[in-house]
Each structure stands twice: as C-alpha cells, then as structure tokens.
C-alpha positions, 0 to 999 in steps of 0.5 A: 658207028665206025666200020672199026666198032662194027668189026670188033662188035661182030668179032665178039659176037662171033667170039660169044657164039663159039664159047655158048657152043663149046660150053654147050657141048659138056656134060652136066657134070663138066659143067659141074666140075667148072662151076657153071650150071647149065642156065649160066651158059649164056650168062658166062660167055656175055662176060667171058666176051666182054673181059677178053 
C-alpha cells in the first residue's frame, strides 16, 4: 500500500467519523425530516464516504 491510498483511506475515515458524529447530533425528528432513521446513521455516511 502506497503511503498516497493510506493518506486517502485515513481521510475518509476521518471524513466518515464526522458525518456519523453530526449525523449523530440531530433529533429524531431531524433525522425524520432527511429521510434517515437512527439505525441508517452509519449506514448513510459508508456511502456518503465513498461517493465524495
């Protein structure tokens, strides 16, 4: 693995982290309001990770 991919792969885990923790931060019925459930958190900042 090139130090280049280790850099990116720690960026979008860092990326991930802060979309869980914001997502996190909202209200049920924010959440409501987007679309998401609570469950879905993890799930929607993977893919909001990968298609960035």
């Amino acid at each position: 693995m090139s130090l280049k991919s280790l850099t990116e792969k720690i960026k979008a885990w860092h990326r991930y982290r802060e979309s869980v923790r914001e997502l996190s931060r909202l209200s049920d019925r924010e959440l409501a309001d987007l679309g998401i459930s609570r469950v879905d958190i993890e799930f929607v900042a993977k893919n909001g990770v990968r298609h960035a």
